[in-house]
N, CA, C and O atoms as a Tripos MOL2 file, in Angstrom:
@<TRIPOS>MOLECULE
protein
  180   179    45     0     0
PROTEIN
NO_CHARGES

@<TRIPOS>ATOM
      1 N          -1.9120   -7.6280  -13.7520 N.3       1 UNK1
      2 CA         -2.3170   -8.5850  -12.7490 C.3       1 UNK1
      3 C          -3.6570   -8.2120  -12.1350 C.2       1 UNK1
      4 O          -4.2990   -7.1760  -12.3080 O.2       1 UNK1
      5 N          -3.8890   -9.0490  -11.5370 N.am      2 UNK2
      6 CA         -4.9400   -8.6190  -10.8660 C.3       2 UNK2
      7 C          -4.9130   -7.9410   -9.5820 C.2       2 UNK2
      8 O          -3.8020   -7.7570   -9.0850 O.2       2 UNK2
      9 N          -6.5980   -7.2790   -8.5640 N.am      3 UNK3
     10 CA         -6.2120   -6.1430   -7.7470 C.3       3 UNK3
     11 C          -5.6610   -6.9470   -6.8560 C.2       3 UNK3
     12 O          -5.6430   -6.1330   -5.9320 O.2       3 UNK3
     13 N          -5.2020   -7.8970   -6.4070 N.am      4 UNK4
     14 CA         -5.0000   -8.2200   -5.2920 C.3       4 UNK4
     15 C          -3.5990   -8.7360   -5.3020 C.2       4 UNK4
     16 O          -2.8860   -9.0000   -4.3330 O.2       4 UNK4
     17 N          -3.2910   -8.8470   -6.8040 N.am      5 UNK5
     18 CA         -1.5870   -9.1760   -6.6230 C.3       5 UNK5
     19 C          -0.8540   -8.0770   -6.7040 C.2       5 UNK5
     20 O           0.3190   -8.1070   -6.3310 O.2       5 UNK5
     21 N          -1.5930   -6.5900   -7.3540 N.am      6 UNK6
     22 CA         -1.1550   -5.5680   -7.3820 C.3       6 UNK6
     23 C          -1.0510   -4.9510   -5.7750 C.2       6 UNK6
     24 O          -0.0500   -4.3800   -5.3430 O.2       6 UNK6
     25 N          -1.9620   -5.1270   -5.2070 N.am      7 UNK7
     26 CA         -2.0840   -4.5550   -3.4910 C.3       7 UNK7
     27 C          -0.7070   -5.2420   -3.0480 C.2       7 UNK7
     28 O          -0.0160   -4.6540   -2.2160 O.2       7 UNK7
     29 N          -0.2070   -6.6950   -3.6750 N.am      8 UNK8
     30 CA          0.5880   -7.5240   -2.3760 C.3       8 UNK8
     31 C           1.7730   -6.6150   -3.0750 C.2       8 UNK8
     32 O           2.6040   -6.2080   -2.2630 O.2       8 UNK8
     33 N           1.9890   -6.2290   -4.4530 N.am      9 UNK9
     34 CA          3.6880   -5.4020   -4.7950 C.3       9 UNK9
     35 C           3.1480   -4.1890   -4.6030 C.2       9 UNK9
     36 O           3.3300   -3.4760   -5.5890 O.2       9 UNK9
     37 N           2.5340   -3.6440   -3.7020 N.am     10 UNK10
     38 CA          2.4780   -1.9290   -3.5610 C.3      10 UNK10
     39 C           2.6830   -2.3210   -2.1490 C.2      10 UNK10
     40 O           3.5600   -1.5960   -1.6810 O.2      10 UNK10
     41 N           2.2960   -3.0600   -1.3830 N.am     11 UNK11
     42 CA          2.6800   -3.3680   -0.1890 C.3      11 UNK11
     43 C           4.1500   -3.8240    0.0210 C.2      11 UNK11
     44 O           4.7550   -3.2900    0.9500 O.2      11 UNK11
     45 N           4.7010   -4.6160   -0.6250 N.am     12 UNK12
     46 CA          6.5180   -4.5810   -0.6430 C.3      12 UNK12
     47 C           7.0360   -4.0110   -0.7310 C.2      12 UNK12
     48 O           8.0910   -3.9960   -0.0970 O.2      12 UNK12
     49 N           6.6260   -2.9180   -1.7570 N.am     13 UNK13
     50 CA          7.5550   -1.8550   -1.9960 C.3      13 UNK13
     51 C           7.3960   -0.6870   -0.6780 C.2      13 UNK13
     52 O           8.3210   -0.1450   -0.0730 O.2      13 UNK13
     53 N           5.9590   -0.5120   -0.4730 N.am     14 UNK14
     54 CA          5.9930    0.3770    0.7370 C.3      14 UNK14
     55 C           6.4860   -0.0430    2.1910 C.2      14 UNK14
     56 O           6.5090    0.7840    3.1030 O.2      14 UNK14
     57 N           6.9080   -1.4620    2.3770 N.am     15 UNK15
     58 CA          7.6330   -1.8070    3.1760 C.3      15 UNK15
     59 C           8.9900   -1.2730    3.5280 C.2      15 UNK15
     60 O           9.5130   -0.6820    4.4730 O.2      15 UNK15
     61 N           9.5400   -2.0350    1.6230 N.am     16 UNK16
     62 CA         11.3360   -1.6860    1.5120 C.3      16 UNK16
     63 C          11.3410   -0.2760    1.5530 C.2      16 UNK16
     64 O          12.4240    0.2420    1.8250 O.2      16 UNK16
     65 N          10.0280    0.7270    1.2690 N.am     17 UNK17
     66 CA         11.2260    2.5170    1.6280 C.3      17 UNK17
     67 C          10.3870    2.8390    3.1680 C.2      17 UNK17
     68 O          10.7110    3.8980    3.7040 O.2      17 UNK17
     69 N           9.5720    2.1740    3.7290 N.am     18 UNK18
     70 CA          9.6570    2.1940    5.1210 C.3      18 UNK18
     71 C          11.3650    1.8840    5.6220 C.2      18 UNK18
     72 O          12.2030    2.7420    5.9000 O.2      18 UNK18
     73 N          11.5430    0.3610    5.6280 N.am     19 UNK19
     74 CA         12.7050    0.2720    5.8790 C.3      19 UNK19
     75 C          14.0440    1.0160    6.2710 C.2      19 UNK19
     76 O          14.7860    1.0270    7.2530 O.2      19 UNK19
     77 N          13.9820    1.8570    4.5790 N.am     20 UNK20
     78 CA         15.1210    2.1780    4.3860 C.3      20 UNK20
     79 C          15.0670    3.9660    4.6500 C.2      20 UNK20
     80 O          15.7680    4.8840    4.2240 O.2      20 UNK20
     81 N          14.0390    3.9160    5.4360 N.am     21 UNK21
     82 CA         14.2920    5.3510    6.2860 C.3      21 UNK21
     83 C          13.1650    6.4640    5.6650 C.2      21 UNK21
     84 O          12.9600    7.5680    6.1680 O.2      21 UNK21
     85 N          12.3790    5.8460    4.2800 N.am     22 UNK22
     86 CA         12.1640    6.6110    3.8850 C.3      22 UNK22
     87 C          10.1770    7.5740    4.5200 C.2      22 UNK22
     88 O           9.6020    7.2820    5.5690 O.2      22 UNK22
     89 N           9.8320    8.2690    3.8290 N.am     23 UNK23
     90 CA          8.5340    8.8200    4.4500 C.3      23 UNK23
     91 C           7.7470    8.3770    3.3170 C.2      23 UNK23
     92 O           8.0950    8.7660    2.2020 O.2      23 UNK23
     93 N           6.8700    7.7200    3.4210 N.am     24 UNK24
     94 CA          5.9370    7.2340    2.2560 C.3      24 UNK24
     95 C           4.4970    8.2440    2.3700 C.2      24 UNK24
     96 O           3.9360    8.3310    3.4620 O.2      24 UNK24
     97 N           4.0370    8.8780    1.3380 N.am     25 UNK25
     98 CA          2.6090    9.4180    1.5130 C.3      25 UNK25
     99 C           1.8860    8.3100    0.0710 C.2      25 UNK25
    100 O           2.1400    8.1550   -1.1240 O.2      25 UNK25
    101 N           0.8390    7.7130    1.1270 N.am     26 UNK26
    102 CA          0.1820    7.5890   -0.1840 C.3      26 UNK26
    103 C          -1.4280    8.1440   -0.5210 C.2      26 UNK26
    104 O          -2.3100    8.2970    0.3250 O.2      26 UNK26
    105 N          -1.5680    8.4460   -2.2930 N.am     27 UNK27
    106 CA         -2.9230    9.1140   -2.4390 C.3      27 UNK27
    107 C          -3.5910    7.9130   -2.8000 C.2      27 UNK27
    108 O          -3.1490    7.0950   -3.6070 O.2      27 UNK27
    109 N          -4.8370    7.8120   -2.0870 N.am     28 UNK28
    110 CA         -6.1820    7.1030   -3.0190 C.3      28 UNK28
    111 C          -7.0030    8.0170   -3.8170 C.2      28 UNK28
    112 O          -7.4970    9.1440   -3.7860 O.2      28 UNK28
    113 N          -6.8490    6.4210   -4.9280 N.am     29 UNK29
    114 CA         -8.3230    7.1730   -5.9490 C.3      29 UNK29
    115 C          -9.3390    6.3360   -6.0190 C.2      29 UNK29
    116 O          -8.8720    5.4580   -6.7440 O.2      29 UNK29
    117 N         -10.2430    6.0660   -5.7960 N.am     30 UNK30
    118 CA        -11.7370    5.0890   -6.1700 C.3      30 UNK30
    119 C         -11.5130    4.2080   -4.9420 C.2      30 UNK30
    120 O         -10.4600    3.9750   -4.3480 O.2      30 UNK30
    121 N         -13.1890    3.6220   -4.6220 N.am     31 UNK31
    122 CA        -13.7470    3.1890   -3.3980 C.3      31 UNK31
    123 C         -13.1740    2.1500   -3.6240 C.2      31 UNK31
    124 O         -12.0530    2.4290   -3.1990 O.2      31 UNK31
    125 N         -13.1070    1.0250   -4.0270 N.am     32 UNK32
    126 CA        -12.6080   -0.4190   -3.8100 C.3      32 UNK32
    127 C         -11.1910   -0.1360   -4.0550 C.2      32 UNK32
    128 O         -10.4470   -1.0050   -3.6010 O.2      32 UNK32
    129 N         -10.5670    0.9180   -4.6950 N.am     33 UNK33
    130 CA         -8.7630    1.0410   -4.1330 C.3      33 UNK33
    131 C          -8.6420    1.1350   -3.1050 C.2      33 UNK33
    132 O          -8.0420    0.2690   -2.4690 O.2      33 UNK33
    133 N          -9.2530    2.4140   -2.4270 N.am     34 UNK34
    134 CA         -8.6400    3.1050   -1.3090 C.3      34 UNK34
    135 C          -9.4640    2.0130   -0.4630 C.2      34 UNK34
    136 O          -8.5150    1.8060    0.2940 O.2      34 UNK34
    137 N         -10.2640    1.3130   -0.0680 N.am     35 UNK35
    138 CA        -11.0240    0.4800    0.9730 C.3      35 UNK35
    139 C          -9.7100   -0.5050    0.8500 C.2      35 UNK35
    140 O          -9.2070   -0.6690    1.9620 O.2      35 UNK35
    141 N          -9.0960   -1.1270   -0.0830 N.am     36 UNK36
    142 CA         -7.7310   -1.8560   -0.4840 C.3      36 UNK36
    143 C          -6.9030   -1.4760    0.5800 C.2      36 UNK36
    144 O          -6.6810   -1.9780    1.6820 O.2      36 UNK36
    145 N          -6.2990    0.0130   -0.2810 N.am     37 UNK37
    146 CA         -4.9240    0.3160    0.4800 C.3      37 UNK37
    147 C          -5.1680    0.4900    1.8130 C.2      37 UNK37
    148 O          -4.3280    0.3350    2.6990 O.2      37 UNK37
    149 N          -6.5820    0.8860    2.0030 N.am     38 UNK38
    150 CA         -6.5090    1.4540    3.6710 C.3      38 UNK38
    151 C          -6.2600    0.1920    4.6400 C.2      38 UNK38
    152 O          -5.6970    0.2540    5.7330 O.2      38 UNK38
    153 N          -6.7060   -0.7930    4.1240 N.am     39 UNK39
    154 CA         -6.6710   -1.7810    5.1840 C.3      39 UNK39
    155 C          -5.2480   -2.4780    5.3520 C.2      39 UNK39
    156 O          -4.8710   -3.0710    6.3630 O.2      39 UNK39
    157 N          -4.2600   -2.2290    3.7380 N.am     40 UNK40
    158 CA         -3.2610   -2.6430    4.1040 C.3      40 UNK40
    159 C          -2.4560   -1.3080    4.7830 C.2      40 UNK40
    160 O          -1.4050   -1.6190    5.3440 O.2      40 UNK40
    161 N          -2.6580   -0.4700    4.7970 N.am     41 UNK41
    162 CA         -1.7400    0.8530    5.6940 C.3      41 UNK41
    163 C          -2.1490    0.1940    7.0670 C.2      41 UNK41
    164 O          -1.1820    0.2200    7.8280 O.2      41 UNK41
    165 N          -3.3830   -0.4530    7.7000 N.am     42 UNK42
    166 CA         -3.4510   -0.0890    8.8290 C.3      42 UNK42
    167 C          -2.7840   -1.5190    9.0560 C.2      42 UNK42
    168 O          -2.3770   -1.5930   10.2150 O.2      42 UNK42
    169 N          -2.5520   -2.6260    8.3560 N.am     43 UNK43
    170 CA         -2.1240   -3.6050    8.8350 C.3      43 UNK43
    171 C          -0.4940   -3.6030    8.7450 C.2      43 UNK43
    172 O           0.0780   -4.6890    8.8380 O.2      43 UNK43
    173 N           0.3890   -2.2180    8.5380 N.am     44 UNK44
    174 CA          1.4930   -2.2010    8.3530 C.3      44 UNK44
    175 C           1.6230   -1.2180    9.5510 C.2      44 UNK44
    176 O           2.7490   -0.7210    9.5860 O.2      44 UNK44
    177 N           0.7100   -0.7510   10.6450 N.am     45 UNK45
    178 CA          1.2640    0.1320   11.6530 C.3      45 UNK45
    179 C           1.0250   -0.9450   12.5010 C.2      45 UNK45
    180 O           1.3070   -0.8640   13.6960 O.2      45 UNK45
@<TRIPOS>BOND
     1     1     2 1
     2     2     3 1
     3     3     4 2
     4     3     5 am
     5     5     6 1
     6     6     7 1
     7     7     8 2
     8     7     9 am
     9     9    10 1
    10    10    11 1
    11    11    12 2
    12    11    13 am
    13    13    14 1
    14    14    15 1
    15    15    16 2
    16    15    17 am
    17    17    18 1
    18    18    19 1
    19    19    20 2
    20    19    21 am
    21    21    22 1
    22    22    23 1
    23    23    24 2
    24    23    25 am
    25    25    26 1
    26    26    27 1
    27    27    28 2
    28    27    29 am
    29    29    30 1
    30    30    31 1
    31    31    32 2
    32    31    33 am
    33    33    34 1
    34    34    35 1
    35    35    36 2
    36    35    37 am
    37    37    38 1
    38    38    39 1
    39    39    40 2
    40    39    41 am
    41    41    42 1
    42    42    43 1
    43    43    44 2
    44    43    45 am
    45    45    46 1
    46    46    47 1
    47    47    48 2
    48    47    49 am
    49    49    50 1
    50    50    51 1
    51    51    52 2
    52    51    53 am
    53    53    54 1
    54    54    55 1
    55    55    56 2
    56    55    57 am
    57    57    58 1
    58    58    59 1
    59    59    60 2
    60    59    61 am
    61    61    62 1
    62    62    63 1
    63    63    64 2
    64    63    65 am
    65    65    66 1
    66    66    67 1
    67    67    68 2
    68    67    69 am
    69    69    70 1
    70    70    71 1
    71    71    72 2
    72    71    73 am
    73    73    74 1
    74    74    75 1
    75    75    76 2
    76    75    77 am
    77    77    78 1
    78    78    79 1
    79    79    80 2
    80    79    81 am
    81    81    82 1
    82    82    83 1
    83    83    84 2
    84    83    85 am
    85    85    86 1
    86    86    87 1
    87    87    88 2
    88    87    89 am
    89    89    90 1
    90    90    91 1
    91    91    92 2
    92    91    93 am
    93    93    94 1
    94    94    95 1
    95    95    96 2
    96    95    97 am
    97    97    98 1
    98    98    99 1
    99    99   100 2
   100    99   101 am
   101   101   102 1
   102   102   103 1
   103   103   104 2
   104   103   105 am
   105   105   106 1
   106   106   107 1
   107   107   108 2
   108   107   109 am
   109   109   110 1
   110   110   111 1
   111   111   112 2
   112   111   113 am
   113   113   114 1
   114   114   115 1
   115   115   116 2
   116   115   117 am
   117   117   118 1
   118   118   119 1
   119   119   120 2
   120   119   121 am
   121   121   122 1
   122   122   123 1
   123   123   124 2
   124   123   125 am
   125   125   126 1
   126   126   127 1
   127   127   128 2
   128   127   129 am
   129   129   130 1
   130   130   131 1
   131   131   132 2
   132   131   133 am
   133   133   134 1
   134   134   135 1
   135   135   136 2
   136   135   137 am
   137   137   138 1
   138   138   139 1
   139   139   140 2
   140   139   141 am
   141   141   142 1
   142   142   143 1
   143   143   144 2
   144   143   145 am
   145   145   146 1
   146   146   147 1
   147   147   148 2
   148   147   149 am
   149   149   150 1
   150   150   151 1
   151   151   152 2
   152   151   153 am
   153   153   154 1
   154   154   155 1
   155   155   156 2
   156   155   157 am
   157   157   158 1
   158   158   159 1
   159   159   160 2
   160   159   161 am
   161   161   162 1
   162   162   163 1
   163   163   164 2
   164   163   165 am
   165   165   166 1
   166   166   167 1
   167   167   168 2
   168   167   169 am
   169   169   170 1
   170   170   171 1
   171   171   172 2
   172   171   173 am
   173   173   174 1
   174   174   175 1
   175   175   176 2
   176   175   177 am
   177   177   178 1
   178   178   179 1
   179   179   180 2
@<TRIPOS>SUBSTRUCTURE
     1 UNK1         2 RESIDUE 1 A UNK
     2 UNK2         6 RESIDUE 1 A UNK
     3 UNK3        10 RESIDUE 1 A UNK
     4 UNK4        14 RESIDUE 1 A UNK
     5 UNK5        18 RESIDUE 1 A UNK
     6 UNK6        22 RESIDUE 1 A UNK
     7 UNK7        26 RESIDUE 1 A UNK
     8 UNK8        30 RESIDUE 1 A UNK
     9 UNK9        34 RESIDUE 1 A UNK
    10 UNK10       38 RESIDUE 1 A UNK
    11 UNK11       42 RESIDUE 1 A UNK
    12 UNK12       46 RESIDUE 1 A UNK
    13 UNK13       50 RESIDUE 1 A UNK
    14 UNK14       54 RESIDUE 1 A UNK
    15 UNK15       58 RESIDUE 1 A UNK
    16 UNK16       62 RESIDUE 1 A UNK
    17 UNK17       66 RESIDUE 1 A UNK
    18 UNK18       70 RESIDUE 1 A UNK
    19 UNK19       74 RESIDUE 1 A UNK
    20 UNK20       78 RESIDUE 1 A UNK
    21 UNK21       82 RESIDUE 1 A UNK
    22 UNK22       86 RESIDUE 1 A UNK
    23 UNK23       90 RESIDUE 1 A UNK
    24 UNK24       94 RESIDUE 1 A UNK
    25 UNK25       98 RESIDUE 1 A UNK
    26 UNK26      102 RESIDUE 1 A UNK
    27 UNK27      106 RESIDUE 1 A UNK
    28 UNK28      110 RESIDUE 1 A UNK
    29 UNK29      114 RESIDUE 1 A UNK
    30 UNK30      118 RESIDUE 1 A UNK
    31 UNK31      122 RESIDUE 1 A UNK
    32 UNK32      126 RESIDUE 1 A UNK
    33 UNK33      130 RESIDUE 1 A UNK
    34 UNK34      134 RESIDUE 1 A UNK
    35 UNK35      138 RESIDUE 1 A UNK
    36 UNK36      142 RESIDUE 1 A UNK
    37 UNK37      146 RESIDUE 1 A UNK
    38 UNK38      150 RESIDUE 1 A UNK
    39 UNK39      154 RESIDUE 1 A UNK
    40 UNK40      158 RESIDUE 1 A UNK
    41 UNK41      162 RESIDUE 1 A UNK
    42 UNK42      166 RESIDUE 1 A UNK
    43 UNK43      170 RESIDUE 1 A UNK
    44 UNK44      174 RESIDUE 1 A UNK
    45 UNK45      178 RESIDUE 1 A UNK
């Protein structure tokens, strides 16, 4: 898929083991990933 449908199922899933009690760490690799994930980590606190 593409990056942005991949961001929306890495974001569900890091929801459901939020949820379910769990501790999520996540690593970035490369500037337009991690500029990605970071903005969805901060829009999930």
């Amino acid at each position: 898929g593409t990056r942005e449908e991949t961001i929306i199922e890495v974001e569900k899933a890091i929801k459901e083991y939020l949820k379910k009690g769990f501790e999520v760490s996540v690593y970035l690799v490369g500037d337009i990933v991690t500029q990605d994930l970071l903005l969805l980590i901060f829009r999930l606190t």
